[in-house]
Every structure is written in C-alpha cells, then in structure tokens.
C-alpha positions as CSV (number, residue, x, y, z in Angstrom):
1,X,14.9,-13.3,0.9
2,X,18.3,-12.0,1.2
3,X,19.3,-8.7,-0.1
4,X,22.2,-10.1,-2.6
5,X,19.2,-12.8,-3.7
6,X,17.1,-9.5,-4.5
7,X,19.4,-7.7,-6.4
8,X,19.2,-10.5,-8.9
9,X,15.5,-9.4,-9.7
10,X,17.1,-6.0,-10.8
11,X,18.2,-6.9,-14.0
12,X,14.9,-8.2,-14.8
13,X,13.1,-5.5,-13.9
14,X,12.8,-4.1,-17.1
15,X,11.8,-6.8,-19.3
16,X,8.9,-7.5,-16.2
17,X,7.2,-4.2,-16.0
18,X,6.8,-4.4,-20.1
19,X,4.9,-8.1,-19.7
20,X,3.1,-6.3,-16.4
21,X,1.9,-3.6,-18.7
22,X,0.2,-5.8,-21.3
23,X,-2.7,-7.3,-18.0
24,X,-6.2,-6.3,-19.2
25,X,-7.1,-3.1,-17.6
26,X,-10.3,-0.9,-18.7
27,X,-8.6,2.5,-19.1
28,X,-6.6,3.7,-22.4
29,X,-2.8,3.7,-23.3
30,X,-2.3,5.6,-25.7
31,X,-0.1,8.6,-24.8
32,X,0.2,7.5,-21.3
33,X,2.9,8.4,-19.3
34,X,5.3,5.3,-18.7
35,X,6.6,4.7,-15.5
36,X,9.2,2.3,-14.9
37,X,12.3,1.2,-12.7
38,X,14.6,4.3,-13.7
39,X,17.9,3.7,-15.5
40,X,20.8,4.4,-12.9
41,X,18.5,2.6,-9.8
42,X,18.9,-0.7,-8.0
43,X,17.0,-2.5,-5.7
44,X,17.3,-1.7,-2.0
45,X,14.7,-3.3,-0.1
46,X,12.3,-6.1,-0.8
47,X,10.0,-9.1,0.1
48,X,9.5,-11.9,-1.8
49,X,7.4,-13.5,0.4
50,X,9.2,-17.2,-0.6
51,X,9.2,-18.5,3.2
52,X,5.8,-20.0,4.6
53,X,4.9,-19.0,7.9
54,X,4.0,-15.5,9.6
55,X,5.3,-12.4,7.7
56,X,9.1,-11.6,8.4
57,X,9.7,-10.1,12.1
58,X,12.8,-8.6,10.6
59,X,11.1,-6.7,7.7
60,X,7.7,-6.2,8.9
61,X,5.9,-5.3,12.2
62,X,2.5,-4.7,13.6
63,X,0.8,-1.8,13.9
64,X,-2.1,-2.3,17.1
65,X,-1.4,1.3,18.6
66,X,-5.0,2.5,18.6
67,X,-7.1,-0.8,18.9
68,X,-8.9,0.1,22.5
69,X,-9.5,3.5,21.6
70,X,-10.5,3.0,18.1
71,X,-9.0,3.5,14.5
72,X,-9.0,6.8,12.8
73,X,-11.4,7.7,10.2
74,X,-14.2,6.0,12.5
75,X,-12.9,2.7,10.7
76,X,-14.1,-0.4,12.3
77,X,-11.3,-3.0,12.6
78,X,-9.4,-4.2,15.3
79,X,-5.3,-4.8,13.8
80,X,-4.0,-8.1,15.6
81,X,-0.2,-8.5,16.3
82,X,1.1,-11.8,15.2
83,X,-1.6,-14.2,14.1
84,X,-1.8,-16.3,11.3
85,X,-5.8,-16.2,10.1
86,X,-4.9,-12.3,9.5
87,X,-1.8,-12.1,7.9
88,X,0.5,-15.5,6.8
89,X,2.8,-16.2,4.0
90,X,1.3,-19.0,1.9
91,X,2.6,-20.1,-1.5
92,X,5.0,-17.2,-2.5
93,X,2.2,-14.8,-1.2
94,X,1.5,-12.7,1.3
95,X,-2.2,-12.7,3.0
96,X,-3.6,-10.1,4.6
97,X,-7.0,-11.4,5.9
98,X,-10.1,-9.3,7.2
99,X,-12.5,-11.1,9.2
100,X,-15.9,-10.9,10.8
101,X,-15.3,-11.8,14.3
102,X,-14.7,-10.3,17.6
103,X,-11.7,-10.8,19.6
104,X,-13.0,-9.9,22.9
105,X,-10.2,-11.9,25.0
106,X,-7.5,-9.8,23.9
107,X,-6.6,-6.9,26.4
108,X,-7.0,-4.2,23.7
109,X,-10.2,-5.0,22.3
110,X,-12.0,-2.0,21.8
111,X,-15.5,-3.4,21.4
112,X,-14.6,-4.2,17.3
113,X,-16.5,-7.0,15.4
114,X,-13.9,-7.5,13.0
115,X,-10.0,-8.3,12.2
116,X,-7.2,-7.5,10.1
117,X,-3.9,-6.4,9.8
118,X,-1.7,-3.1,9.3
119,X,1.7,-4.1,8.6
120,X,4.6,-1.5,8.8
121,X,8.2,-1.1,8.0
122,X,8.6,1.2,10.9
123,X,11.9,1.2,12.9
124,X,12.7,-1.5,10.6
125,X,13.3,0.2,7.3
126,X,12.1,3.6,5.8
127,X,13.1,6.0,2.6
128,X,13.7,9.1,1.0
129,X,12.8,8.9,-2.2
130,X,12.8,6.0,-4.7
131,X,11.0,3.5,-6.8
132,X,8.2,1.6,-5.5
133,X,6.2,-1.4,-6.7
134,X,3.9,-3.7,-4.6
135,X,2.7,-6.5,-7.0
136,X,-1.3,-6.9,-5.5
137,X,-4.5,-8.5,-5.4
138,X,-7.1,-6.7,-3.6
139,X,-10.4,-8.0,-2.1
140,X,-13.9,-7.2,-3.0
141,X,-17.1,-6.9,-0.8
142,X,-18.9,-3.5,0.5
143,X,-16.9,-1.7,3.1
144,X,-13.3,-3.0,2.4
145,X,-10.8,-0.5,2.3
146,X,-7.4,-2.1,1.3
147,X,-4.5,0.5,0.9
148,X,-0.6,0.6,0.1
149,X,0.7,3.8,1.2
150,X,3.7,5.9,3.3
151,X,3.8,8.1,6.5
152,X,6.2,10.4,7.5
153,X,8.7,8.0,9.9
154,X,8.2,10.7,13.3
155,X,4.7,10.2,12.6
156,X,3.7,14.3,12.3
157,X,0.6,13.9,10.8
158,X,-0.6,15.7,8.1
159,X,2.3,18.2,8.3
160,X,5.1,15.3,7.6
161,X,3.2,13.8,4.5
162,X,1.5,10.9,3.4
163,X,1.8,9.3,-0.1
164,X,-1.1,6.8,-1.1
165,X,0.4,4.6,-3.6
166,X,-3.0,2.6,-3.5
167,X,-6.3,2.4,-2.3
168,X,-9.6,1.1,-2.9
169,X,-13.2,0.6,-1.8
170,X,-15.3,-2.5,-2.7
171,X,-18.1,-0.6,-2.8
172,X,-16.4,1.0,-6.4
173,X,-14.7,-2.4,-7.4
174,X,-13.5,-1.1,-10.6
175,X,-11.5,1.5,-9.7
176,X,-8.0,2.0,-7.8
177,X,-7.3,5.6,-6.7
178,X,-3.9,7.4,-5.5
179,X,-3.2,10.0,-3.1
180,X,-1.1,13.1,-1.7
181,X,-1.9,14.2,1.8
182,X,0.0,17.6,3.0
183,X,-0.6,20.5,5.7
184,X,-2.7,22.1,2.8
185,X,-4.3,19.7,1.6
186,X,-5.2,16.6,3.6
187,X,-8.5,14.1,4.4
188,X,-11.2,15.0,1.7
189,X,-8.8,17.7,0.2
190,X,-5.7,15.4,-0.7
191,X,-4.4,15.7,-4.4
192,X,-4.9,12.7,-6.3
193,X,-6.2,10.8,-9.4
194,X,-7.8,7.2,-10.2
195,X,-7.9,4.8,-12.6
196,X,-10.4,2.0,-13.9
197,X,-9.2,-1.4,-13.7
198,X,-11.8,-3.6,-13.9
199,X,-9.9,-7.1,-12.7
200,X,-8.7,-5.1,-9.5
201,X,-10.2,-8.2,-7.4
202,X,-9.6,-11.2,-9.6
203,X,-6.1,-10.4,-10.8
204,X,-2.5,-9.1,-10.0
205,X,-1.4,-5.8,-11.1
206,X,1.8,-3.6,-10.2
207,X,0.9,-0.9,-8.1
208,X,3.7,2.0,-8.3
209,X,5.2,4.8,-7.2
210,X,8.4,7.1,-8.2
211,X,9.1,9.6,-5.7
212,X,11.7,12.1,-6.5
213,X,13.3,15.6,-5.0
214,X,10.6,17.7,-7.5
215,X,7.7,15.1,-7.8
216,X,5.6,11.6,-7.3
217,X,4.1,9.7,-9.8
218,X,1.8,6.8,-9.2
219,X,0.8,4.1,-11.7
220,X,-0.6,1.2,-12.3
221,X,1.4,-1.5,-14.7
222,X,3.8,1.0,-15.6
223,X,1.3,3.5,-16.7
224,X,1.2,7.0,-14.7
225,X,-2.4,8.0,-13.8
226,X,-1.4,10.9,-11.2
227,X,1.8,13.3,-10.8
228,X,2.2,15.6,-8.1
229,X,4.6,18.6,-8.7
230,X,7.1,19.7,-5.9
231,X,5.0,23.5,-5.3
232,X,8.2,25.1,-4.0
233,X,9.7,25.2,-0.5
234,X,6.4,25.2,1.1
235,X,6.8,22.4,3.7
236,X,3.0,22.9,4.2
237,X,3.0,22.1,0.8
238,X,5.7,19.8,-0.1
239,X,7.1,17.9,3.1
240,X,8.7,15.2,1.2
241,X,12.2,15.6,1.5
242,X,12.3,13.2,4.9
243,X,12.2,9.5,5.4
244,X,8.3,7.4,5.3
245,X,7.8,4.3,6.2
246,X,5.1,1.2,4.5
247,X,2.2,0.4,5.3
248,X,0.1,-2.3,3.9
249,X,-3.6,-3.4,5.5
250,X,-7.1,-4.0,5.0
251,X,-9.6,-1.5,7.0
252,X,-12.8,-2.3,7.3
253,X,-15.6,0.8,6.9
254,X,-15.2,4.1,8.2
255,X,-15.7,7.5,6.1
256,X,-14.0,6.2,3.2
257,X,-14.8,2.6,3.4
258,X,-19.1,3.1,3.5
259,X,-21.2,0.7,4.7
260,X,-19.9,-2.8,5.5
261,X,-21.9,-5.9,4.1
262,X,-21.1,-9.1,6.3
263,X,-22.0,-11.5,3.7
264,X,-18.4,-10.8,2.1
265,X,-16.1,-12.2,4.8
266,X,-13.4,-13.2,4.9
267,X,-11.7,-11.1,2.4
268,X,-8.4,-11.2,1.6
269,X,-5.5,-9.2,0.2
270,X,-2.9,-11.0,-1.3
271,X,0.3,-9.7,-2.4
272,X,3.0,-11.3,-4.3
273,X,6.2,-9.2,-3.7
274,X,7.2,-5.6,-2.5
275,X,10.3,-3.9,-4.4
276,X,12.4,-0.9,-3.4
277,X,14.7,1.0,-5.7
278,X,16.8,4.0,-5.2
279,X,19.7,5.6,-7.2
280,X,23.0,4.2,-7.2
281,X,25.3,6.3,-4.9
C-alpha cells in the first residue's frame, strides 16, 4: 500500500486502538497504563498486507545469513528466502509458516528438519524512535517461538540494543512477554515484563511499542504491561538513541523455545498489518 493511502489510517487510529482495547484478554484494566498513537504523530511506514502474492520486496527482505552454520540460541529452523509455503500474503494477511520438513537441496542447508521465515526491514527502512503496532495472531504447539522485535541497524549485538516488542512460546500459550536486551543486561538477564492473554492463538490483538528519547513501553491492546526508563548516558545501559530495524519470524526450539512436539505442524503466524508512527517534524 502506498504511503499517501496509509496516512489515511491515521486519523482512525484513535477511535481503532479504543475498539482494540475492549478483545477479551485474561489480565486486569483497571489502573493500567494506556498506551496509544501519541497526539502530534503520524504514520510513517506501514504494511497493509492488501496485495496477494509473496510479501513486498520493497518493504521486506529475507533474513538466511546463518542457515549452514546454524541459528543462534541453538534454535532449530532453517529461514528460506522467497518461498510461498513459508511466508505469502493471503486475504489481507500476512503468513508466516513454520514447517516440518527438511530442505536438503538448498545449498545452505545446515542439516535442519524444519522451515520458516525471518523477515526484516533491513536496508530497506529502519527508525529512531516512534510508535509501533503489529496487529497478530500467533501460533500454538510446543517449541514455537514467534517474535516481533528490533535490532540495532549495524547489527552490534548486545551493545547496540534490542527491543522485544513480542514474544511467545507455545509451550506457555497464555502468555505474551516483552523484552529489553542491553550491554548490561542481555539473554537471560534482559529487562522485561509479561502479560496473560488467554486467546493469544485463536485471536488478533495489537502488539505495541512507544519508544521515546527517555523510555519504551510495550503493550498489548493499548494497555502498557512493561516500561523501561532511560538509566542515564550509560550506552551499556541505554543504546537507544540509533536507528533498529523489524524483524518478524517464527523460530522453532532452542533455549527459549523448549522442546518441539511434531504433531503441531504446520503452524502459522498471521499478521494483519504493521504501523509506524513518529512525531511530526
């Protein structure tokens, strides 16, 4: 979708977050931080998903770089490039597929029994701050690991940052997690906070993020469930004041993911649109 056709979402956005906010979710209200598209902000950068086919070449791009050697985290997927029974556009959705098969004929195979797909805005489109919402279903089944996060665009990794906006194991179906990965604080000792939501796998929810000069807040539905506080001008501590990139895929085991039970592929991922906002200059 074009940009100009984009910005006309904008001055919906209010009046969608509030109807997003009512879905049924299993945690508590009440007092809750709100979190929605900030007065003063317009949309930037999305996908709409509203053209059939493979995912758009000019937004989004495959991510294969460490299929013959292996995925970090000891995760067990191999990430195809172009290829329609891992990631298509179907019905105003986008569908990330994870699969139980080997690809063996493919020149980077690294010896993986199954397949999926880790798409990236790199050295297409990346940000400094903002407002972010990804409008998801995620997939179920023991040893799925679906995420929407950011990396630091050079890629200096964990000193340049990582912000988890999502993730989520099927072993724990019922909750949806979000994370801050620094210098001081990375892997197992990232800052972060969950939330229930017991229709993560049978329903669409708004999964959020507003990343300013002094902070991040993640959400769900327009309800914060995590803040992280700029520290001070620690970079170990605080290295988000560069550009990061998307990411959106499905791994498939590893440390976080657990133990992988076959009988639940194919899973999929589906996501309905991916919105951008950033202050007016």
């Amino acid at each position: 979708m074009r940009l100009d056709r984009l910005k006309q979402i904008t001055a919906l956005a209010g009046s969608l977050l509030a109807l997003s906010a009512t879905s049924s979710t299993a945690f508590a209200t009440t007092g809750a931080a709100q979190l929605a598209v900030p007065t003063g902000y317009q949309l930037v950068w999305g996908d709409e998903f509203d053209k059939d086919g493979l995912p758009d070449a000019a937004k989004w791009a495959y991510d294969t770089g460490r299929n013959k050697q292996g995925w970090h985290n000891n995760e067990l997927q191999y990430y195809s490039g172009p290829r329609a029974r891992n990631a298509k556009v179907q019905r105003g959705r986008l569908i990330i597929t994870a699969r139980r098969e080997a690809l063996r004929q493919q020149p980077d195979w690294g010896g993986q029994t199954y397949t999926s797909t880790r798409l990236i805005t790199k050295d297409k489109q990346d940000w400094t701050y903002g407002f972010f919402e990804v409008r998801v279903k995620l997939p179920c089944g023991k040893g799925t690991w679906p995420a929407i996060w950011m990396l630091n665009t050079p890629g200096d990794w964990p000193a340049g940052g990582e912000l988890d906006i999502m993730e989520h194991v099927g072993r724990e179906p019922g909750r949806v997690f979000s994370t801050v990965h620094t210098a001081a604080g990375h892997a197992g000792n990232g800052s972060g906070g969950s939330v229930q939501l017991s229709d993560a796998c049978s329903a669409f929810h708004n999964y959020q993020m507003h990343w300013t000069a002094d902070r991040v807040r993640f959400g769900v539905n327009g309800i914060v469930h995590f803040e992280y506080k700029k520290p001070g001008d620690d970079r170990a501590r605080w290295p988000f004041d560069a550009p990061q990139f998307l990411i959106l895929n499905i791994a498939v085991g590893g440390d976080l993911g657990g133990a992988v039970d076959d009988r639940a592929f194919p899973v999929t991922m589906e996501i309905e649109h991916v919105r951008v906002y950033q202050a007016k200059k």
